[in-house]
N, C-alpha and C positions, 0 to 999 in steps of 0.2 A: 556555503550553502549545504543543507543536509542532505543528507541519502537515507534509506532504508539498511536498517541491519538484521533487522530478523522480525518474523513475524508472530501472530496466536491466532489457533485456528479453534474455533470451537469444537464444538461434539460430535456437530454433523461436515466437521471441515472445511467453513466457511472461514473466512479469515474475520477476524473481528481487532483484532491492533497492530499498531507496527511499530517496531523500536526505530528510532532513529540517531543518524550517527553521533547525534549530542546528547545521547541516554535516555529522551523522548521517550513513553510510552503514549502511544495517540492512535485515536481511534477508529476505525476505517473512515467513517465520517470526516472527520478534521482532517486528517488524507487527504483527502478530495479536497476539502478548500486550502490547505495549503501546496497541496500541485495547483491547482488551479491562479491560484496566489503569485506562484515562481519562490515558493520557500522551499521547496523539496524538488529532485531533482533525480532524474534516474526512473523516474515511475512516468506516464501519461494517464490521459485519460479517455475514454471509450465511450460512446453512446451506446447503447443497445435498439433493437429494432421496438422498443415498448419506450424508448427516451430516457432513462433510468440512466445516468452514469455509473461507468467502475472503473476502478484502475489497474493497470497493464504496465508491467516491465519495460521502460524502451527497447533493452537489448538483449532480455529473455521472453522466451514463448510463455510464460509463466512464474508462480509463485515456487514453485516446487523446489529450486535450489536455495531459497534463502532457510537459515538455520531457525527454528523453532524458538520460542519464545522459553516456555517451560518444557 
């Protein structure tokens, strides 16, 4: 099963990809349907109070330690 290895955040520090541990470059979107899936592993998924899904570290409070993409 994959993991995340590092992410890309754009301009405004939104995350928009995430490497994964098979050399994956995929897109916050396909994220979501492969955690949702059980292809990726290490990340959940969150609802927000507007129903919008995002995803969340199981075992960090955040994105902030994974290493940067560029």
């Amino acid at each position: 099963m994959e993991t995340i290895t590092a992410i890309q955040r754009n301009y405004n520090g939104e995350i928009i990809n995430f490497v994964t541990s098979e050399g994956r470059v995929i897109s916050y979107r396909k994220a979501l349907l492969d955690v949702e899936q059980g292809l990726i592993q290490g990340l959940q998924t969150v609802q927000d109070t507007n129903g919008a899904l995002s995803l969340m570290p199981e075992l960090e409070q955040s994105f902030d330690d994974y290493p940067n993409l560029f």
